[in-house]
C-alpha positions as CSV (number, residue, x, y, z in Angstrom):
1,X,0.0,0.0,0.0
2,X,1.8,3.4,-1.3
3,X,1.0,7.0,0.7
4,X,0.8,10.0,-1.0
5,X,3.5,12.5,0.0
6,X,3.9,15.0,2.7
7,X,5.7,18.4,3.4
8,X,7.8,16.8,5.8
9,X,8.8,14.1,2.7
10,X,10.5,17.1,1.0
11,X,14.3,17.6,1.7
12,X,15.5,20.3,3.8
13,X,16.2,23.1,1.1
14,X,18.6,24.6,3.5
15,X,20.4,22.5,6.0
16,X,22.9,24.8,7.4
17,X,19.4,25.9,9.5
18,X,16.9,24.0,11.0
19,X,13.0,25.0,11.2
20,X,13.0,27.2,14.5
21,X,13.5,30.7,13.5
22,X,16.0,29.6,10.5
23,X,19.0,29.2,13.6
24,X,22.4,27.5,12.1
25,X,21.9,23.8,13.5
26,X,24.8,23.0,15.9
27,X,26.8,19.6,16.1
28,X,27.0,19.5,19.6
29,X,24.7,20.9,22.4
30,X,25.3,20.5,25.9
31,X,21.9,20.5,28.0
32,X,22.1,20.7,32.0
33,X,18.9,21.0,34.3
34,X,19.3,22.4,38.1
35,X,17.6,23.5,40.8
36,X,18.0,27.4,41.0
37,X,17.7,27.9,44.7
38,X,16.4,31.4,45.6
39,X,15.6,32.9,48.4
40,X,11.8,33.7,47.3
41,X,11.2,30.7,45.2
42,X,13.4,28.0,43.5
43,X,13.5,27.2,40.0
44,X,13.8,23.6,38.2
45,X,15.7,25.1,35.3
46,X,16.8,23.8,31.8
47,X,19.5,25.3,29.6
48,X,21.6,24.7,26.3
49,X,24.6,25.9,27.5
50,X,26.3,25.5,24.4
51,X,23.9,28.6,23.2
52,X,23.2,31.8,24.2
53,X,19.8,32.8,25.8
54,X,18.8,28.9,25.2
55,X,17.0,28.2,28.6
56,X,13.8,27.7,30.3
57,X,12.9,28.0,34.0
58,X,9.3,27.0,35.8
59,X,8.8,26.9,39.5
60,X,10.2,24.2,41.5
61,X,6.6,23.0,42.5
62,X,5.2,23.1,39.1
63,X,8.6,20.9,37.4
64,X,7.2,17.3,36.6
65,X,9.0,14.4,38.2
66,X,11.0,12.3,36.2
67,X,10.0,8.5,37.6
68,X,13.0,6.9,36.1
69,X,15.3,9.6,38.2
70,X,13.7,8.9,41.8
């Protein structure tokens, strides 16, 4: 049984960027997650610290726990 193509079939026309805002893809990204303890309210955050400004933050309560980690 055959499909009929999709966008995603086509080849990337550019591949020195990827589909996020047309940023250069990198070869190697290094991705660290901590706790940011403040005195108000800690933190669970993520970052690419390979980029610049690549990083996310959410409150400590609200951060989902990760079963295969406890």
């Amino acid at each position: 049984m055959s499909r009929s193509s999709a966008p995603w079939d086509d080849s990337d026309p550019d591949p020195a960027s990827d589909d996020i805002g047309g940023l250069p893809r990198l070869e190697e990204s290094e991705v660290m997650a901590s706790i940011d303890a403040t005195d108000s309210h800690p933190e669970f955050v993520i970052a690419d610290v390979s980029r610049d400004e690549a990083w996310l933050s959410v409150a400590e309560t609200e951060a989902p726990v990760l079963r295969e980690w406890c």
